[in-house]
N, C-alpha and C positions, 0 to 999 in steps of 0.2 A: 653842801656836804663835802667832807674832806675826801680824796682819795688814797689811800696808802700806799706809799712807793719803798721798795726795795732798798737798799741803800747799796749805791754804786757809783762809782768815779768813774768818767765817760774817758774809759780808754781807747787809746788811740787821738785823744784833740788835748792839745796843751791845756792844762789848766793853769788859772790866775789864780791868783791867793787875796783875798779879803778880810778887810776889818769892819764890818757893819755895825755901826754908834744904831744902838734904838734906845727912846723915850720909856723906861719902862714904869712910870709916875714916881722913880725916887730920883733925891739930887743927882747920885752919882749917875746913874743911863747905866745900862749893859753895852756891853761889847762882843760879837760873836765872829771870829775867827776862819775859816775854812775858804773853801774852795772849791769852784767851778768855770766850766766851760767860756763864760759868756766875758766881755769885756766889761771895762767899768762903765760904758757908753749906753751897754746893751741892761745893764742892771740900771740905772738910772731911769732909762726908755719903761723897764717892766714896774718899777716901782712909779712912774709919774700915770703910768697907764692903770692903776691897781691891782697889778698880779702881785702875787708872794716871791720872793727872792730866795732859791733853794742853796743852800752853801753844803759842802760835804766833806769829809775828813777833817770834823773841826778840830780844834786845836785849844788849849789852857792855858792861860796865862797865869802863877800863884802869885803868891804876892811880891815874890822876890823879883818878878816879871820874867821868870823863865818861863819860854815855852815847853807844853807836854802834847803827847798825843791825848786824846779824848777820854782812851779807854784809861787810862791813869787816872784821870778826875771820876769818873763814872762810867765803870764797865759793866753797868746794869743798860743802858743804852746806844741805842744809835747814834752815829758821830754825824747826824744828817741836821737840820734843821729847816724849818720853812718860815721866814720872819714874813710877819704882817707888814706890807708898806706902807700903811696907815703910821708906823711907830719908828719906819727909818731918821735920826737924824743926817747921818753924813756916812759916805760908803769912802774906802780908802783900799787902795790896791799895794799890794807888798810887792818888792821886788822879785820875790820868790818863795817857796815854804816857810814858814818863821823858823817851823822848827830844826832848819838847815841852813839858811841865809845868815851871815854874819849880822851883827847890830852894829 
């Protein structure tokens, strides 16, 4: 059974910014965006171990490849996600927010 969690950014501990590639059965894959606490070491460790990998204040990319906040794409939801590690392909750590880090 799932638990439902709040959605909150763990103020106070630097957060990382991620790009997590999952298998979603189309060519293209999905890509999910956001951001938390744990290193790229430690999401690897949760995904090989099979917990879910929680990312939060996701982020959009359209098609132009600009980044948005979440609520711009869909502000009928939470900007949190809980990916299956069963469907990670490859996790990739940004240098910092997309939506403020230069390209």
């Amino acid at each position: 059974m799932f638990r439902v969690f709040k959605h909150r950014l763990d103020r106070g501990k630097a957060m990382n910014w991620f790009k997590i590639a999952i298998n979603n059965g189309t060519a293209r894959g999905y890509g999910y965006v956001g951001a938390c606490a744990d290193s790229a070491e430690d999401l690897v460790k949760k995904a090989a171990s099979g917990e879910y990998i929680r990312l939060d204040d996701l982020r959009y990319q359209d098609e132009r490849r600009s980044v948005k906040k979440w609520e711009e794409w869909d502000a009928s939801q939470m900007p949190t996600v809980h990916i299956n590690p069963s469907t990670i392909v490859s996790i990739q750590q940004f240098k910092g927010d997309p939506l403020v880090t230069p390209r």
